[in-house]
C-alpha positions as CSV (number, residue, x, y, z in Angstrom):
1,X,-9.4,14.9,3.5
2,X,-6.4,16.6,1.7
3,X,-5.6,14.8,-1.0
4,X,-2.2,15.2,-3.7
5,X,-4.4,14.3,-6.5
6,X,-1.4,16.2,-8.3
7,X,0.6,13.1,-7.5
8,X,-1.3,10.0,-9.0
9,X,-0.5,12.6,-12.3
10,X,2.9,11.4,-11.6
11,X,2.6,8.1,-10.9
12,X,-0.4,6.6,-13.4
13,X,1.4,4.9,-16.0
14,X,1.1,1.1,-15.5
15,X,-0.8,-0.1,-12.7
16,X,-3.7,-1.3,-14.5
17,X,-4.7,-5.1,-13.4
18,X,-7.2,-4.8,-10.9
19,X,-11.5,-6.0,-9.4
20,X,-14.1,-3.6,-9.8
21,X,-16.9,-3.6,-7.7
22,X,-19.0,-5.1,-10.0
23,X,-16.4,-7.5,-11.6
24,X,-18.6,-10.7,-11.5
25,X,-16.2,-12.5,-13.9
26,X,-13.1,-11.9,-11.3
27,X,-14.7,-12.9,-8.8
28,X,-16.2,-16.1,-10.2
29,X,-12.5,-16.3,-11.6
30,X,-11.2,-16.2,-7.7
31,X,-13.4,-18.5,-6.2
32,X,-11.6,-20.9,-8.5
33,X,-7.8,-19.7,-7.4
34,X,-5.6,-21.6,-5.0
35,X,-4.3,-18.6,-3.5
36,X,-3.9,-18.0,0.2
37,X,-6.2,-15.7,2.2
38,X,-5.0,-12.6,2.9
39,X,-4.1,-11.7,6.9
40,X,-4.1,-9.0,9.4
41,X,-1.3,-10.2,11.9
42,X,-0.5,-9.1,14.9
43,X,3.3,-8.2,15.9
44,X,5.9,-11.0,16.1
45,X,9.0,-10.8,18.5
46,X,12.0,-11.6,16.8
47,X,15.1,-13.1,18.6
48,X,17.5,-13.5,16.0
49,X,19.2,-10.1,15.2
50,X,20.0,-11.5,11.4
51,X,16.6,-13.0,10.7
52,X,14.7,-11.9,7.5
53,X,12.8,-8.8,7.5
54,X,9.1,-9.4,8.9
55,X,6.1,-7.6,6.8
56,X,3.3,-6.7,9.6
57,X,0.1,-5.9,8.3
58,X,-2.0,-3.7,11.1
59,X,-5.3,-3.2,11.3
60,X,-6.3,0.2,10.7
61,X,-5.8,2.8,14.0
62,X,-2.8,0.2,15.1
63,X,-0.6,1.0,11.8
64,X,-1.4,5.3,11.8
65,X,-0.5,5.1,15.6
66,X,2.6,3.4,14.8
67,X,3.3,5.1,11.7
68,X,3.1,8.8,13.6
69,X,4.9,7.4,16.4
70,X,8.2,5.9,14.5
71,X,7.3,8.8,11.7
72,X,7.5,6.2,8.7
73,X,5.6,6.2,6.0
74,X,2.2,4.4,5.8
75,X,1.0,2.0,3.3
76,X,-2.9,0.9,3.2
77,X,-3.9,-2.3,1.5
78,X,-7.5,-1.9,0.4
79,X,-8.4,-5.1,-0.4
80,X,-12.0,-7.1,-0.8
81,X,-12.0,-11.6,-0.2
82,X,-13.6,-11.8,-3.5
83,X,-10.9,-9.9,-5.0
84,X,-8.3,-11.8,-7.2
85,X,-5.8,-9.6,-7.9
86,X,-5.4,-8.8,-4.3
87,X,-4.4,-12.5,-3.6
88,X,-1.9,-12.3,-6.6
89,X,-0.7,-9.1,-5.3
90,X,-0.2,-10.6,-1.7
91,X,1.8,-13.8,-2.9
92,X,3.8,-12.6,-6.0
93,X,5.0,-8.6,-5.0
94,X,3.8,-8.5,-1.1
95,X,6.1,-11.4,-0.4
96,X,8.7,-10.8,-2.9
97,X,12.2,-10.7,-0.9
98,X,13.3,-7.4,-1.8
99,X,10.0,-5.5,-1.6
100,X,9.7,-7.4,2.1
101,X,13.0,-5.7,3.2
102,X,11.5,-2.6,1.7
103,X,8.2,-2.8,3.7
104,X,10.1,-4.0,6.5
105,X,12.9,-1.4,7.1
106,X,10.8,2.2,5.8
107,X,7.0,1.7,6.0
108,X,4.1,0.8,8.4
109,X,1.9,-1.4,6.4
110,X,-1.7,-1.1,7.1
111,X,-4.6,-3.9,5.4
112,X,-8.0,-2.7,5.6
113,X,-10.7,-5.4,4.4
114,X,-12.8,-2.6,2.0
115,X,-16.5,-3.8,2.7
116,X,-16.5,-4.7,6.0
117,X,-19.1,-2.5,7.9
118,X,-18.7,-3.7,11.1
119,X,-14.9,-3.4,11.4
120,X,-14.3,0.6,12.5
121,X,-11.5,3.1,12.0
122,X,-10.3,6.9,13.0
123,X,-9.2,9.4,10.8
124,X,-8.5,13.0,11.0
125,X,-10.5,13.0,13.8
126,X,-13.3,11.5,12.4
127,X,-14.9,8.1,13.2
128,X,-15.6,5.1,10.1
129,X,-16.6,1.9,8.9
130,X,-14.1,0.4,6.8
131,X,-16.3,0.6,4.0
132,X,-17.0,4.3,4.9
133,X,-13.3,4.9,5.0
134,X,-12.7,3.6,1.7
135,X,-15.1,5.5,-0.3
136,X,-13.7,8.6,1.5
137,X,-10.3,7.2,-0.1
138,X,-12.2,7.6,-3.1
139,X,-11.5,4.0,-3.9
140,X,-13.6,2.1,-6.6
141,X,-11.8,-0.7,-7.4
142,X,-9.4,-3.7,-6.0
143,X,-6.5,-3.8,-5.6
144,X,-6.0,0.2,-4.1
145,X,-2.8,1.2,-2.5
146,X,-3.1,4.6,0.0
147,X,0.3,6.1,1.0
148,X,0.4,8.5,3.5
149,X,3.5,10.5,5.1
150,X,5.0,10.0,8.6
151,X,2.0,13.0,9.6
152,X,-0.3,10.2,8.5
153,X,-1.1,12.8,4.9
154,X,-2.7,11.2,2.1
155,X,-0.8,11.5,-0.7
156,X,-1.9,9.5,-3.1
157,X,-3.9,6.0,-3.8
158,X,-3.1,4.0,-6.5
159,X,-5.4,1.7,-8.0
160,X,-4.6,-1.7,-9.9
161,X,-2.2,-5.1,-9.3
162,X,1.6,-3.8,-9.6
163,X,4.3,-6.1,-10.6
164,X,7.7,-6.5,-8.2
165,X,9.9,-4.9,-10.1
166,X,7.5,-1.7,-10.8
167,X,6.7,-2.1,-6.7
168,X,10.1,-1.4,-5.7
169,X,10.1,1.4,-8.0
170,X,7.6,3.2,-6.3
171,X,8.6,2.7,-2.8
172,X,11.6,3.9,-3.5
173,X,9.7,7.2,-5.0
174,X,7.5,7.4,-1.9
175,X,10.3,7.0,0.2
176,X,12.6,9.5,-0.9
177,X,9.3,12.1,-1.7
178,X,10.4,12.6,-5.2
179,X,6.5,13.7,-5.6
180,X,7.7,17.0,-3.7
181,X,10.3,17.5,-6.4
182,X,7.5,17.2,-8.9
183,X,9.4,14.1,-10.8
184,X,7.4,11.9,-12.5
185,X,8.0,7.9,-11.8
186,X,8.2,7.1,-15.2
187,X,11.3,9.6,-14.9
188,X,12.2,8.1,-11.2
189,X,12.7,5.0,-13.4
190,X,14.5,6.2,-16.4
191,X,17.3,7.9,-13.9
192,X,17.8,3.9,-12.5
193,X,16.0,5.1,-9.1
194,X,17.4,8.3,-8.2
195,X,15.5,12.0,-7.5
196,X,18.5,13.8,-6.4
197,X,18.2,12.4,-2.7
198,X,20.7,12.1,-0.4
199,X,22.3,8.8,0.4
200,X,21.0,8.4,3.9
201,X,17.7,9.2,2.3
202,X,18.2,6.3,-0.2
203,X,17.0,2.7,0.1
């Protein structure tokens, strides 16, 4: 797969909580959590007009067919059950108000359960467990975010448990492809959010 690997350049600077594969204290640590399970849901019909932004999470083929169809940006939640992070990352930035508005309005949002080898997906014309999938990610460890453009293009996947506040940062950066511009986030951040977009562009 073609992969920006110029762009996690631009972007590593504080995700950094995260489950390895072989992180037997996290996941002794989760089993120990009250933290919901995360979900795969399929679409709800909304009625009222002025209702709060809904967050979708598609299985994997659903979300790039809808992503290249309404030619949005695409978010992949690599995720494992054992994982604790992932739960964190679910209840405290996932279902933060303003990131859900975010998620809601600009991107398709894709979960993928990481080690399920049964459960299988299509890429680039190509045929996968989710397991497979995410090692051709080049994912190692939990929670890993995979953004891809509106062409369903990787561009890059970021590894580790990221606060709101940071979150937001970075959708805004993917959103307005200040990666293109060859800005770092750290930068993105300093200038309060802005890459030189244009307003319509803006979120």
């Amino acid at each position: 797969m073609k992969k920006y690997f110029s762009v996690f350049l631009l972007l590593s600077i504080f995700f950094v909580w995260g489950c390895s594969g072989s992180d037997n204290e996290s996941i002794a640590q989760d089993k120990n959590q009250k933290v919901k399970s995360l979900k795969v849901e399929k679409p709800k019909v909304e009625k009222k007009s002025d209702a709060k932004p809904e967050v979708v999470w598609m299985k994997f083929d659903e979300g790039i067919a809808k992503g290249l169809k309404e030619k949005k940006n695409m978010i992949i939640d690599f995720y494992t059950d054992w994982c604790h992070w992932c739960k964190v990352m679910d209840e405290k930035t996932f279902h933060n108000p303003k990131i859900e508005k975010k998620l809601a309005e600009n991107f398709v949002t894709i979960r993928l359960n990481a080690e399920s080898n049964t459960e299988m997906a299509h890429f680039q014309g190509q045929q996968f467990t989710n397991a497979q999938l995410t090692r051709a990610f080049r994912v190692t460890g939990f929670p890993s975010l995979g953004f891809l453009t509106p062409k369903a293009e990787v561009i890059t996947v970021i590894p580790g448990y990221i606060p709101a506040d940071q979150f937001g940062y970075l959708l805004d950066y993917i959103y307005q492809e200040c990666y293109k511009k060859n800005i770092s986030l750290q930068d993105f951040i300093d200038k309060k959010g802005d890459c030189g977009q244009s307003k319509s562009k803006k979120m």
